[in-house]
C-alpha positions in Angstrom: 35.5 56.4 -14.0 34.7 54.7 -10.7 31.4 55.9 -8.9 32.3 57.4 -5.3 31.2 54.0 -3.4 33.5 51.8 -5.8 36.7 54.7 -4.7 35.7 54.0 -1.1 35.5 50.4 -1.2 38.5 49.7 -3.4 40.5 52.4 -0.6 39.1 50.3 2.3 40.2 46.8 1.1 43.2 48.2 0.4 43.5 49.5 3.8 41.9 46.3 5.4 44.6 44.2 3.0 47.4 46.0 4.4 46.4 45.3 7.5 45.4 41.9 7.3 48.7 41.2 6.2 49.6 42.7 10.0 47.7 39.9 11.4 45.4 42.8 12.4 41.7 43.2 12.4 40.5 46.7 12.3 37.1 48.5 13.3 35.1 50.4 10.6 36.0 53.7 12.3 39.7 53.0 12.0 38.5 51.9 8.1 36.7 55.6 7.5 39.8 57.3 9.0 42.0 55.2 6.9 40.3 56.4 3.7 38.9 59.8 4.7 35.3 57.9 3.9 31.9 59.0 5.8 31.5 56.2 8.5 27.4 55.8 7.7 28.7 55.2 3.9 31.9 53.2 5.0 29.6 50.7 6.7 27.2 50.2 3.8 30.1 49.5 1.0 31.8 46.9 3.9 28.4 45.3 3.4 28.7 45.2 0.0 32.3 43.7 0.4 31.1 41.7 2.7 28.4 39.8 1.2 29.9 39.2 -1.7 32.7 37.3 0.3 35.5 39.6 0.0 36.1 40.7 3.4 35.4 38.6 6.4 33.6 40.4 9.5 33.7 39.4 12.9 31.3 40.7 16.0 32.4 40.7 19.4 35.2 42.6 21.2 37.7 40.7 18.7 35.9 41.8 15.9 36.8 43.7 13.0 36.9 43.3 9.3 40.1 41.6 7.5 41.2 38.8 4.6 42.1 35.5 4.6 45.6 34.9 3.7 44.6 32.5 1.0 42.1 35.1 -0.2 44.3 38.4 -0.3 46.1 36.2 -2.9 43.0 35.1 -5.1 40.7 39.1 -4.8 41.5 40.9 -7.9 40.6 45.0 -8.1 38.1 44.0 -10.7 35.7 41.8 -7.7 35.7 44.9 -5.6 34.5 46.9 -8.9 32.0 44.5 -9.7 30.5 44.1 -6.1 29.9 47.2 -6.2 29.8 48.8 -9.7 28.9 45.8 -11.6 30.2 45.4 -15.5 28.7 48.7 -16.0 31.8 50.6 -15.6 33.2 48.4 -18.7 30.9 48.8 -21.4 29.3 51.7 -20.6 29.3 55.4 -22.6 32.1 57.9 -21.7 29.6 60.9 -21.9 26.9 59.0 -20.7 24.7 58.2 -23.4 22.7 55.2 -22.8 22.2 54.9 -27.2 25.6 54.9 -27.6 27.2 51.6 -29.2 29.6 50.5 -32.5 26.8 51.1 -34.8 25.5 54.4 -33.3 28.5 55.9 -31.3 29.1 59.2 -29.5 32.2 61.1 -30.4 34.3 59.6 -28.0 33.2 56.1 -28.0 36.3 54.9 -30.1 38.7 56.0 -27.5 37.2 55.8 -24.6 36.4 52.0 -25.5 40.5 51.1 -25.4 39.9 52.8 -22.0 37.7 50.6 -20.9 40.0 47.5 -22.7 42.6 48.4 -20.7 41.0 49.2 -17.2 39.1 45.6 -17.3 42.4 44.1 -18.4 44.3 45.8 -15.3 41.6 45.1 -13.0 41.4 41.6 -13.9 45.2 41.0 -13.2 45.9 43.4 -10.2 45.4 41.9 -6.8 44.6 43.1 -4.0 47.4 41.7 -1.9 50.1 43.5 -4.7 47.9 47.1 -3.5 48.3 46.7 0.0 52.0 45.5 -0.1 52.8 49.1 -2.4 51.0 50.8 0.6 52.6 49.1 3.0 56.1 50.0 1.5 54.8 53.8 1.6 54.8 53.6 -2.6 50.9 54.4 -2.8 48.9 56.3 0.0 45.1 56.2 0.6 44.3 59.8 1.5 44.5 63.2 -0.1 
């Protein structure tokens, strides 16, 4: 359901959660390594991420990427969906028709629309603090 770039991005703050929660800044290689993400693509979803105020970056040798403390609390999945998918991803069709809606719908528009109920519902309550502490416990993992 998520386009490639939302995976990535919801993989990396994960990973950059997780290690934030280290005290630890890490470097977009380490981030692309992490997530088993293109480094070229890594970079331009850490943008994303970025300029939507969900990551903080830092230049210099003590640079890196991380999250506030404060803010690994407040970032729900569904900011990270939306800086980068938008709403899209919530109302849009399961087989891709761009007609379909409740008074003209596909065959699985009924369904799929709980689907989509439920995935903004879990998005909207899951943060991205409770994802990085599952990692951290070795409950979840980040590549295949």
């Amino acid at each position: 359901m998520f386009s490639k770039a939302c995976e990535y991005g919801i993989r990396a703050s994960i990973y950059i959660a997780q290690q934030s929660l280290l005290d630890r800044k890490v470097n977009l290689k380490e981030i692309s390594e992490a997530i088993e993400s293109p480094t070229a693509y890594t970079s331009k979803i850490l943008q994303k991420l970025s300029r939507n105020s969900l990551i903080n970056t830092d230049k210099g040798p003590t640079g890196g990427f991380s999250i506030d403390r404060v803010k690994l609390e407040k970032v729900k999945l569904s900011s990270i969906v939306f800086a980068i998918d938008g709403e899209n991803i919530y109302h849009s069709c399961g087989l891709g028709l761009k007609k379909c809606n409740e008074k003209m719908p596909c065959p699985v528009h009924n369904q799929f629309k709980l689907i989509r109920e439920e995935l903004k519902k879990m998005s909207d309550s899951t943060t991205i603090k409770s994802l990085a502490l599952d990692f951290e416990k070795g409950l979840t993992f980040l590549k295949r």
